[in-house]
VOGU-3710 file (C-alpha; in Angstrom, 3 decimals, decimal comma):
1> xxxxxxxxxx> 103,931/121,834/178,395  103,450/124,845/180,127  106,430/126,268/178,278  105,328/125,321/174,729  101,797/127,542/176,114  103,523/130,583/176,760  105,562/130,341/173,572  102,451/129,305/171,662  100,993/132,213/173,576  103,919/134,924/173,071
11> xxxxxxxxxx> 103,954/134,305/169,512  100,214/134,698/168,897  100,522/137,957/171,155  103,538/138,977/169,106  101,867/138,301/165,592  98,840/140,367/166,899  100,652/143,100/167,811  102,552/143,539/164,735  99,749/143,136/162,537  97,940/146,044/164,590
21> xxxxxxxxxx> 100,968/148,553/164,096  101,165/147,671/160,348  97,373/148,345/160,089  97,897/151,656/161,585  101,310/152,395/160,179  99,921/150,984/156,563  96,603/152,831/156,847  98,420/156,234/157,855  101,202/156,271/155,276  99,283/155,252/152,463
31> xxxxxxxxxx> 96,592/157,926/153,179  98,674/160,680/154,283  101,795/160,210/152,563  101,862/158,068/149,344  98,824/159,252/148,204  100,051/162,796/148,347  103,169/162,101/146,542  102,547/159,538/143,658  98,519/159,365/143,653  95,460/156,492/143,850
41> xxxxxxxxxx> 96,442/154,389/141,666  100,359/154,483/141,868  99,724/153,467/145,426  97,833/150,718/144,848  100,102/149,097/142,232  103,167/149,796/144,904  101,236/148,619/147,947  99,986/145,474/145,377  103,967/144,770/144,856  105,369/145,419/148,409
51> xxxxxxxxxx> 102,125/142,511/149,610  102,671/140,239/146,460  107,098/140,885/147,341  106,754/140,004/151,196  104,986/136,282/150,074  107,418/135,417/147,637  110,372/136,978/150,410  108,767/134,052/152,577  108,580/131,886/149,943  112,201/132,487/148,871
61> xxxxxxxxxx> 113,381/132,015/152,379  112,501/128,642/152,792  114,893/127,618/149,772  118,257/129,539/150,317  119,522/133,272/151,172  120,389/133,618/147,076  117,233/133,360/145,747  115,590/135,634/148,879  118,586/138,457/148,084  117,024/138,065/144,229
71> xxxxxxxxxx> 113,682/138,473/145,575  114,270/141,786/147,290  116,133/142,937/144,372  113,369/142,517/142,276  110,967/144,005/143,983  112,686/147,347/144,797  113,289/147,187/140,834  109,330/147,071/140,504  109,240/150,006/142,923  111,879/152,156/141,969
81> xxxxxxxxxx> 110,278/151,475/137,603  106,992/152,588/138,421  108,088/155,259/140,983  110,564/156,986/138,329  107,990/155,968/135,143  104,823/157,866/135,432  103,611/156,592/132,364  104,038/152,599/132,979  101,369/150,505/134,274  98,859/153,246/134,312
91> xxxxxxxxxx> 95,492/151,457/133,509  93,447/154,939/134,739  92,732/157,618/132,768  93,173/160,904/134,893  91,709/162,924/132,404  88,475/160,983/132,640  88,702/161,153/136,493  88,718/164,766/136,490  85,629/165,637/134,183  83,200/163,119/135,264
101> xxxxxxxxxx> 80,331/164,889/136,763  78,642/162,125/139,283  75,194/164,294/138,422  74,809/163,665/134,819  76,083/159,955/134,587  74,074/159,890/131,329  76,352/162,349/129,225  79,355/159,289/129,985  77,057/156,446/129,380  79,276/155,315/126,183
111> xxxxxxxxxx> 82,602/155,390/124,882  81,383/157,929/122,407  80,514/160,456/124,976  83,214/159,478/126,926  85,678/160,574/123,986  83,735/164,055/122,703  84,275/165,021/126,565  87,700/164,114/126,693  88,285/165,794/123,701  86,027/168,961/124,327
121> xxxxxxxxxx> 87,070/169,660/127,629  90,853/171,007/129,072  91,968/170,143/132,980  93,515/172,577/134,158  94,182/170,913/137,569  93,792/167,715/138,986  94,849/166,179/142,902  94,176/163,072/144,409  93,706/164,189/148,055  92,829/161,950/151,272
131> xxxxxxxxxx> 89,452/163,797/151,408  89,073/163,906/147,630  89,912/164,158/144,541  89,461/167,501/142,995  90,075/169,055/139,299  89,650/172,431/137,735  88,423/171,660/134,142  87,602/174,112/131,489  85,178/173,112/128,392  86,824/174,179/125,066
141> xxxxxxxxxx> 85,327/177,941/124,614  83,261/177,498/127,016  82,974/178,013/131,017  85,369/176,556/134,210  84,348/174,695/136,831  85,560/172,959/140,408  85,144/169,353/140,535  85,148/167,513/144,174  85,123/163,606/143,880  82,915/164,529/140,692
151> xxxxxxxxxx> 80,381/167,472/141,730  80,476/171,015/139,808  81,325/172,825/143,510  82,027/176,038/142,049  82,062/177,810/138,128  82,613/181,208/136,321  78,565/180,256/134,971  76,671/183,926/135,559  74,940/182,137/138,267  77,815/181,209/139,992
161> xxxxxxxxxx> 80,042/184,226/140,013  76,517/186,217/141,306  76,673/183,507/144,309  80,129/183,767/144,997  80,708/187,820/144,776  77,415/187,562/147,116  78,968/185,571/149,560  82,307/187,582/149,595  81,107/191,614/149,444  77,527/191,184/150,628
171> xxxxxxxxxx> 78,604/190,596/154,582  82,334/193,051/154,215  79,386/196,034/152,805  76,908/195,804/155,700  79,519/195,455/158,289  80,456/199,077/159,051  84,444/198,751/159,326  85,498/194,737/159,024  89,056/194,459/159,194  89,424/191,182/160,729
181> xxxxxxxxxx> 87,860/188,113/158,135  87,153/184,481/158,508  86,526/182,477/155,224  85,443/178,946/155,825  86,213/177,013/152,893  88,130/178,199/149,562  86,527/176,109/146,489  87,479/178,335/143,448  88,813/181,656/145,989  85,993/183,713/144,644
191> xxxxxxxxxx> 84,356/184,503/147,799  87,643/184,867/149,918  88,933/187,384/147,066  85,938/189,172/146,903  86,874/189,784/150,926  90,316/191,172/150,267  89,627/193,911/147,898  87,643/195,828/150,615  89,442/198,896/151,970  90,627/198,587/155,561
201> xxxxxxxxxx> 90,697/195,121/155,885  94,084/194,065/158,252  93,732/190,447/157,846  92,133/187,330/156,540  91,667/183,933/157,825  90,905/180,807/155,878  90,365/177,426/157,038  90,583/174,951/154,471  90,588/171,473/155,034  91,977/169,963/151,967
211> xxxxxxxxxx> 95,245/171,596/151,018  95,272/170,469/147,165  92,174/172,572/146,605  94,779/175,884/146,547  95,923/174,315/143,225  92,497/174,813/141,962  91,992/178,310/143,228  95,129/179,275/141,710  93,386/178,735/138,458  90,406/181,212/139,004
221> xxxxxxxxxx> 93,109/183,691/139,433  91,486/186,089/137,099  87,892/186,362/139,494  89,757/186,004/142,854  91,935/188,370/142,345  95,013/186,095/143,086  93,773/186,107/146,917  96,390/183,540/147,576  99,470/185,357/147,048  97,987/188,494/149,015
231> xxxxxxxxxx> 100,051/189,209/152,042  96,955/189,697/154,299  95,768/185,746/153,767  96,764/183,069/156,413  95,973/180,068/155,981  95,087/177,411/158,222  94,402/173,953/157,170  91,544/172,569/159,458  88,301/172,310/159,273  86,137/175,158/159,707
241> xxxxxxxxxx> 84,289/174,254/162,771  87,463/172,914/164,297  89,239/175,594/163,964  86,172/177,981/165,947  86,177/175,555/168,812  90,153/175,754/169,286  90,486/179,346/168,548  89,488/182,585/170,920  89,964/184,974/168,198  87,144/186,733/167,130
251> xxxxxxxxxx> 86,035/188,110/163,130  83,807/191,132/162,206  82,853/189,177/159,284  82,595/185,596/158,566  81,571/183,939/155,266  80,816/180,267/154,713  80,547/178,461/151,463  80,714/174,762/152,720  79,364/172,209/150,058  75,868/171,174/149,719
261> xxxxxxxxxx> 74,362/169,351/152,773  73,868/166,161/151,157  77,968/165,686/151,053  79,133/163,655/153,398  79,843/165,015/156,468  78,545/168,651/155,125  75,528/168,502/157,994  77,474/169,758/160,850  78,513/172,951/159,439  74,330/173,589/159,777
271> xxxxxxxxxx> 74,356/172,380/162,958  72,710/174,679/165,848  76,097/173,788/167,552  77,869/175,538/164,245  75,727/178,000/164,246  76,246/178,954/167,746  79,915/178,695/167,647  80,246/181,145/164,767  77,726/183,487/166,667  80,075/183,351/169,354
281> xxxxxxxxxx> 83,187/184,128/167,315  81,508/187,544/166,345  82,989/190,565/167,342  80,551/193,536/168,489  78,554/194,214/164,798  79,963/191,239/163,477  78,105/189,720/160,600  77,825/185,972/159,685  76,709/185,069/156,168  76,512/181,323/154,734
291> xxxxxxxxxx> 74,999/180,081/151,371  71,723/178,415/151,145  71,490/176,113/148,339  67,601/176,391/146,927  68,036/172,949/144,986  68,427/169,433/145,756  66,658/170,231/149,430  63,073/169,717/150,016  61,431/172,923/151,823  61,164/171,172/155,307
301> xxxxxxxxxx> 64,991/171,155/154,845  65,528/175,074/154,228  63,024/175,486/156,891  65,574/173,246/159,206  68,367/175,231/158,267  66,461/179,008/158,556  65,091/178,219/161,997  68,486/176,748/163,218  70,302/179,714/161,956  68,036/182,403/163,338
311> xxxxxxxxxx> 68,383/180,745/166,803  71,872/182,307/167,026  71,580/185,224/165,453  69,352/188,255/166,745  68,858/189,514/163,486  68,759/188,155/160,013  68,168/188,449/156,013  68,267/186,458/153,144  69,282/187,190/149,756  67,773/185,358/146,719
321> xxxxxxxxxx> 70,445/184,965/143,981  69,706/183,168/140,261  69,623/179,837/141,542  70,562/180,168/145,593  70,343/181,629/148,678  72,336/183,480/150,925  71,313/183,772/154,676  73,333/186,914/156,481  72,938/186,822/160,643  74,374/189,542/163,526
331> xxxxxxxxxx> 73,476/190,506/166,931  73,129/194,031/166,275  70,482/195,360/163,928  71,059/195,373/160,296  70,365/198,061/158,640  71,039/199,060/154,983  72,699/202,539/154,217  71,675/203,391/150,855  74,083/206,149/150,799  77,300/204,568/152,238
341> xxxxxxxxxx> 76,680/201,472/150,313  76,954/203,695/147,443  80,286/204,883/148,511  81,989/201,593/149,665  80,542/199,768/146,516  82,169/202,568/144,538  85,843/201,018/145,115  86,847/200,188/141,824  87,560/196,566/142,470  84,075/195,893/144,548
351> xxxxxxxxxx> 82,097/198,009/141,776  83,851/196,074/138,963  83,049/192,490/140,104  79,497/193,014/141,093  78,558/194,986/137,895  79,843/191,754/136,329  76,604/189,902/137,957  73,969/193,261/137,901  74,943/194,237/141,071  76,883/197,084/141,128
361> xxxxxxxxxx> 75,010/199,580/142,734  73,067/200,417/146,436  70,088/200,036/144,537  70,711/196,632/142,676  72,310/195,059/145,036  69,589/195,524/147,557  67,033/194,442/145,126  68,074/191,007/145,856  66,814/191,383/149,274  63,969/188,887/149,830
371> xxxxxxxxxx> 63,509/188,869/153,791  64,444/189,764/157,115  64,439/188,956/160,471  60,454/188,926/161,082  60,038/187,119/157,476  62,884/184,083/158,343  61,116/183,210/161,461  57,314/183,058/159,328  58,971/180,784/156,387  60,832/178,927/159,481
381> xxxxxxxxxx> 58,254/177,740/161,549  57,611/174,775/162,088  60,870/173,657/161,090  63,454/170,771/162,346  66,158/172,238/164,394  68,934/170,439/163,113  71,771/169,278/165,569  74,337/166,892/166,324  72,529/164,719/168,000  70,008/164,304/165,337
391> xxxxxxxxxx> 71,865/165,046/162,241  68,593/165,582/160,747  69,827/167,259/157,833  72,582/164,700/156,990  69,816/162,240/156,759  67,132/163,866/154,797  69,490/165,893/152,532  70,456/162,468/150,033  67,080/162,023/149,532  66,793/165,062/147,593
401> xxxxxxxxxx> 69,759/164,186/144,875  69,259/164,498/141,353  65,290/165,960/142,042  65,719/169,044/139,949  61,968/170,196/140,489  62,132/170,802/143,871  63,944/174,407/143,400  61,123/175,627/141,727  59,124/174,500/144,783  61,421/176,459/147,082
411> xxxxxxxxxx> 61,569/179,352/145,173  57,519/179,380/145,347  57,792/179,286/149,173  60,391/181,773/149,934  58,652/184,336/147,764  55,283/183,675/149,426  57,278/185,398/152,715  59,353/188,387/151,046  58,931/191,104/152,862  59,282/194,899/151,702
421> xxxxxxxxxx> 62,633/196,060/152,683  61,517/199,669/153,952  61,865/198,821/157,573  65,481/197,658/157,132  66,301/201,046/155,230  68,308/203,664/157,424  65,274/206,311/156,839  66,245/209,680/156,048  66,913/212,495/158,951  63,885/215,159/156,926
431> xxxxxxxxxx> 60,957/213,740/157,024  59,823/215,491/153,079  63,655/213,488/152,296  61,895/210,161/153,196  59,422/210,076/151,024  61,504/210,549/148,130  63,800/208,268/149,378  60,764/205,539/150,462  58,537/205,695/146,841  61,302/204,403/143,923
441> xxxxxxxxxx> 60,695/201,001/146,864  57,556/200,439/146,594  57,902/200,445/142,809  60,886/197,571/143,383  58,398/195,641/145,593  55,731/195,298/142,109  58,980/194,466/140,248  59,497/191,971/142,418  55,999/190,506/142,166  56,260/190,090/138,679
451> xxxxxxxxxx> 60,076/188,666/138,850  59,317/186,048/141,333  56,657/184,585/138,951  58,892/184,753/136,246  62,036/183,378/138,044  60,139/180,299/139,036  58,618/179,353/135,207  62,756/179,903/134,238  64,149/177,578/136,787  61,085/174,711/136,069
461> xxxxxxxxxx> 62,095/175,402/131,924  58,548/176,297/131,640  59,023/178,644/128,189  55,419/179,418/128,170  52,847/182,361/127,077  52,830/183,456/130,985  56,482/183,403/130,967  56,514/185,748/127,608  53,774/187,270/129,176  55,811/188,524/132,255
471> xxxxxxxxxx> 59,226/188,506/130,450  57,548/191,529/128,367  55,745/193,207/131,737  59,651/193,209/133,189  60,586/194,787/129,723  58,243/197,364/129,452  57,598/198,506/133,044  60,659/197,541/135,398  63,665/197,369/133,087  65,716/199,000/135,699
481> xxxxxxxxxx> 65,077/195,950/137,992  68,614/194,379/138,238  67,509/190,677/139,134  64,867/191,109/136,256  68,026/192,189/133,704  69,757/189,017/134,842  67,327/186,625/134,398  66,655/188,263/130,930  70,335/187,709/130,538  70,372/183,979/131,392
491> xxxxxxxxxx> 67,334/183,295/129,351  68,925/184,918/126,124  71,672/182,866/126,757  69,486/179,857/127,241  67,999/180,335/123,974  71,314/180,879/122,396  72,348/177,484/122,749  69,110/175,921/121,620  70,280/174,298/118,753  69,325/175,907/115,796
501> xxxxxxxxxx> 68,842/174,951/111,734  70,776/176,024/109,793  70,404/174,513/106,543  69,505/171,339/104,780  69,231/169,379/101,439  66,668/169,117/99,476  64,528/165,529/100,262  67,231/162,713/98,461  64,750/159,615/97,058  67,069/156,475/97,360
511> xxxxxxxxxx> 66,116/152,884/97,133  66,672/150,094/99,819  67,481/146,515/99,940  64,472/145,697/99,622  63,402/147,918/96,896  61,055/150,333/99,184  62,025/153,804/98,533  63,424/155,703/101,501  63,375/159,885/101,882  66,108/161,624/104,042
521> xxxxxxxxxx> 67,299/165,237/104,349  70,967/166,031/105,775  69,913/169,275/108,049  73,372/171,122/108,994  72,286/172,296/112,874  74,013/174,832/115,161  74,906/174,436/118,680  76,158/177,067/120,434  78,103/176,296/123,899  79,195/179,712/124,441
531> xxxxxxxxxx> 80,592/183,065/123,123  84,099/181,189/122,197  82,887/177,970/120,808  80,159/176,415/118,448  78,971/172,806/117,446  78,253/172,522/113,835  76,118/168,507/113,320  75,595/166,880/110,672  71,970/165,075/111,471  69,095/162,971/109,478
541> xxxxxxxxxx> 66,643/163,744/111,916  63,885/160,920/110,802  66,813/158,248/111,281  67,950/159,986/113,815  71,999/159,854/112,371  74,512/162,138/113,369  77,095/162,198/110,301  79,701/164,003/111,952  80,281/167,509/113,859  82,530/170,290/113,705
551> xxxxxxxxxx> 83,868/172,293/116,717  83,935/176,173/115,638  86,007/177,781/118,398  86,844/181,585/118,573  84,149/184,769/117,803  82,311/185,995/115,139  82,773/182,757/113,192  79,262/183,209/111,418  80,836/183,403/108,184  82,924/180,662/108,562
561> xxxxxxxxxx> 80,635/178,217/109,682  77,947/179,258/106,618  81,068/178,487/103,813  81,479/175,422/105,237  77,920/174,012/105,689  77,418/175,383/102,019  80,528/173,484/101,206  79,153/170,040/102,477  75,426/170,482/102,009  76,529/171,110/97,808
571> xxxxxxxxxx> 79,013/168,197/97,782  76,307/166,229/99,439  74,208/166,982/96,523  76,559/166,653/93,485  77,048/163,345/95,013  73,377/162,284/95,479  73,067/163,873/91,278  76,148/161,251/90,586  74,962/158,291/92,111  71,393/158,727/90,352
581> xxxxxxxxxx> 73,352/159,006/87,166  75,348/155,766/87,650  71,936/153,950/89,059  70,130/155,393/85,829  72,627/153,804/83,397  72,194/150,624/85,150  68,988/150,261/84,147  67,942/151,518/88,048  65,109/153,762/89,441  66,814/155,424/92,266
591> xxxxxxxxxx> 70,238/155,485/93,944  70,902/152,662/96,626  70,651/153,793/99,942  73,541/151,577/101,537  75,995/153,068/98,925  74,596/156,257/99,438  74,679/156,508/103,243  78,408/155,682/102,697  78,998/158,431/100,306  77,682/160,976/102,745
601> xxxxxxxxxx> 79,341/159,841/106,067  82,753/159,912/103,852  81,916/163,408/102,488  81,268/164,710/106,126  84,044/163,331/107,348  86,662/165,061/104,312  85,421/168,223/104,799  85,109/168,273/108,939  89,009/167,234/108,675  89,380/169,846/105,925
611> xxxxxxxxxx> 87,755/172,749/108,028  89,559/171,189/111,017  93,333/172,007/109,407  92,052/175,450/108,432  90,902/176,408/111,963  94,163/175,209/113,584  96,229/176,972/111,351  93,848/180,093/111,529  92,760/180,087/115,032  91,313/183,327/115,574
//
């Protein structure tokens, strides 16, 4: 008896301990390995196989060898197909992974929409990672984005590449001399190029923790200025605040673009611990500079993040881009040099990219300028210090998702604190200089008055009188401003892609089933999604029918697009003229609708596939 116990006993002890190293061994391969190599859902089907093949091994075992040697044969058949076959089996649609946005669920909601995005958009990159899965897509003629497990992270929108540039010149320009760079996170590479084109820079340091997101930067190539392949770059694949506690180097400049603080995990790199740690990893006039997102955060949650960041830093600004902040921190004063700002923006590669977002001067650049030290700690107070401990952030972040008004709310309280940036200027030595050099300011501080009040009616979509009002004021009194030129910028752009009439039939009188006579007009409307690319729909607006649509891409396709909605619009017509005819000699009033309805989706259709041939074989 007491031997069948310690057999019983060994055996449980055994079965337990095997089934512990296969959970770790399992858990670590299939996260760190497989996944890497053959993707999600490869993985799944193999691991499915290799659990369904180790039953039937037991299975076949307790009949004879032969039919257990079969067994494993089979199943390293399975393996090896669906290993060599990428195409076999797959029951996913990549694509569709890749350009879901999680944020707008609604243009995805049917297989419709499903298919014009498919169809309308180009991946450029996609990688199933153990952190994520991320994709570079690119909308036919229109803009590219950065997609982590769903989430625009990063774009080549205005808005974005003003952000980005920010982040990457904005702290190398007020340092004095930074030749030693730490870029915490690489999204698109924007920001960690923007660092590398600065003269006298010896080396820069990224930590990255997800290595398939260098795919993705290698296809903004054309804004980052190929950062990867640049001999100065080393990379180190960690996390950011990892990689701060285990190193003693220290950086005259480092820049932080981590994702939004509602991501998972994304609260302790706003930590006062972070914070702290990155003060600490500043050389003598080192600068620190992180982004600030203005949306999806309520203002007791910027006010957590401002007062946690200006506990480590002795001295601080903010910048107010399009649609985000940028908070810049260092333990020696910062001042701005109008004049040397001048010269080091000057380098053709710094001057080209910021002109690109109305920055490319001393004097536009610092027009962005919203507050400093003294104005941080006023908009701060009262605010949550956010730590590890509490995590405060990482909790009250979520509950912000998807609320789109409250930027407009924390636009409204930032610019109740700006503050006049004449005592961060580096005055002039003559006293009769500084007053020339003090006066064009003050005139930037009304411009300012009247932006801020503007900026906020754009970002709430609030197309009023008061915004004409002040859109004109910017116009005619401060159309030097630069943030006043770019938000006229994005709001022509805005308007652009309103759709638009183009033309329409005249009112076609049909009859029904029921012999009640029905009125519809075919309007031909204009959509444009950028520069490179136009929607052309096909609508009955009372019925609200879409006929059919016709993807213009390429510029200056005006004339184009007016042949061909002549072309339908008229056949349309001659149609409608022939059916009366036919419903006239049959002793009828009017047309029927139900035949007529037919004869227009089938007359949209011919002439989209028509215009569809012409533009492939005459793309440009």
């Amino acid at each position: 008896m007491p031997d069948t116990k310690k057999m019983i006993g060994s055996a449980v002890g055994e079965v337990l301990a095997y089934n512990t190293v296969g959970a770790i061994l399992g858990a670590a391969f299939s996260g760190f390995v497989i996944i890497y190599i053959i993707g999600i859902e490869r993985s799944l089907q193999m691991l499915t196989i290799v659990n369904i093949g180790c039953g039937l091994l037991v299975l076949a075992g307790i009949k004879n060898v032969r039919l257990m040697n079969w067994t494993e044969a089979g199943i390293a058949a399975a393996l090896l197909i669906i290993g060599i076959n990428h195409d076999i089996l797959r029951m996913w649609n990549m694509k569709y992974f890749a350009v879901f946005r999680a944020n707008q669920p609604d243009a995805f909601n049917t297989p419709d929409k499903i298919k014009e995005a498919l169809e309308n958009t180009d991946v450029l990159y996609y990688k199933e990672g153990v952190e994520a899965i991320v994709s570079s897509i690119k909308i036919k003629g229109g803009n590219q984005a950065f997609l982590t497990n769903g989430r625009v992270e990063a774009s080549d929108t205005p808005g974005d590449l003003q952000l980005q540039f920010t982040l990457g010149h904005l702290p190398m320009l007020l340092h004095r001399n930074p030749e030693n760079v730490l870029v915490i996170g690489l999204g698109s590479g924007i920001t960690l190029g923007a660092t590398s084109v600065h003269p006298g820079v010896k080396e820069i340091t990224l930590a990255e923790l997800a290595p398939e997101v260098l795919g993705v930067a290698r296809t903004f190539g054309r804004y980052n200025n190929y950062v990867l392949d640049n001999p100065k770059l080393r990379i180190i694949f960690n996390d950011g605040r990892n990689f701060l506690l285990t190193t003693k180097e220290k950086y005259d400049v480092i820049t932080a673009d981590p994702i939004h603080p509602w991501f998972r995990g994304a609260g302790y790199l706003y930590t006062t611990e972070y914070f702290k740690l990155a003060s600490e990893h500043l050389r003598e006039g080192g600068v620190m500079c992180q982004w600030l997102p203005i949306y999806e955060l309520t203002i007791a949650d910027l006010k957590s993040v401002v007062k946690t960041f200006t506990m480590h830093f002795k001295h601080t600004a903010l910048w107010l881009t399009y649609y985000d902040s940028v908070i810049i921190g260092s333990n020696t004063p910062i001042v701005f040099d109008e004049a040397e700002l001048e010269r080091r923006i000057s380098v053709p590669a710094v001057s080209n990219a910021l002109k690109l977002v109305m920055m490319g001067s001393a004097r536009d650049l610092l027009s962005y300028f919203a507050m400093g030290t003294d104005g941080m700690k006023a908009f701060s107070e009262g605010g949550t210090i956010n730590t590890d401990n509490n995590l405060y952030l990482e909790f009250s972040a979520p509950l912000s998702m998807g609320k789109g008004f409250l930027m407009t709310n924390n636009l409204d309280a930032i610019v109740k604190h700006r503050e006049s940036i004449l005592p961060y200027l580096l005055p002039a030595k003559e006293q009769s200089a500084r007053g020339k050099q003090f006066r064009p300011w003050k005139t930037y501080i009304e411009a300012a008055g009247v932006y801020d009040k503007a900026h906020i009616l754009l970002l709430g979509e609030k197309f009023n009188a008061g915004f004409n009002y002040l859109l004109n004021e910017l116009d005619r009194k401060y159309p030097w401003y630069a943030p006043g030129r770019f938000l006229k910028s994005e709001y022509s752009s805005l308007m652009a892609r309103e759709p638009r009439l183009l033309k329409q039939t005249p009112p076609l009188v049909m009859m029904d089933e029921r012999g009640a006579k029905v009125t519809i007009e075919i309007s031909a409307v204009l959509s444009r999604i950028s520069d490179e690319m136009a929607i052309v729909d096909f609508v009955d607006n009372n019925a609200r029918v879409i006929y059919g649509h016709l993807n213009v891409p390429g510029l200056n396709r005006d004339e184009f697009i007016n042949r061909f909605v002549d072309d339908v619009l008229s056949s349309i017509q001659k149609a409608y003229l022939k059916e009366a005819r036919i419903a006239f000699d049959r002793g009828k009033r009017l047309p029927s609708l139900e035949s007529m309805m037919f004869k227009i989706k089938e007359i949209v259709t011919s002439k989209i596939h028509e215009s569809e041939s012409r533009l492939v074989n005459s793309p440009s």
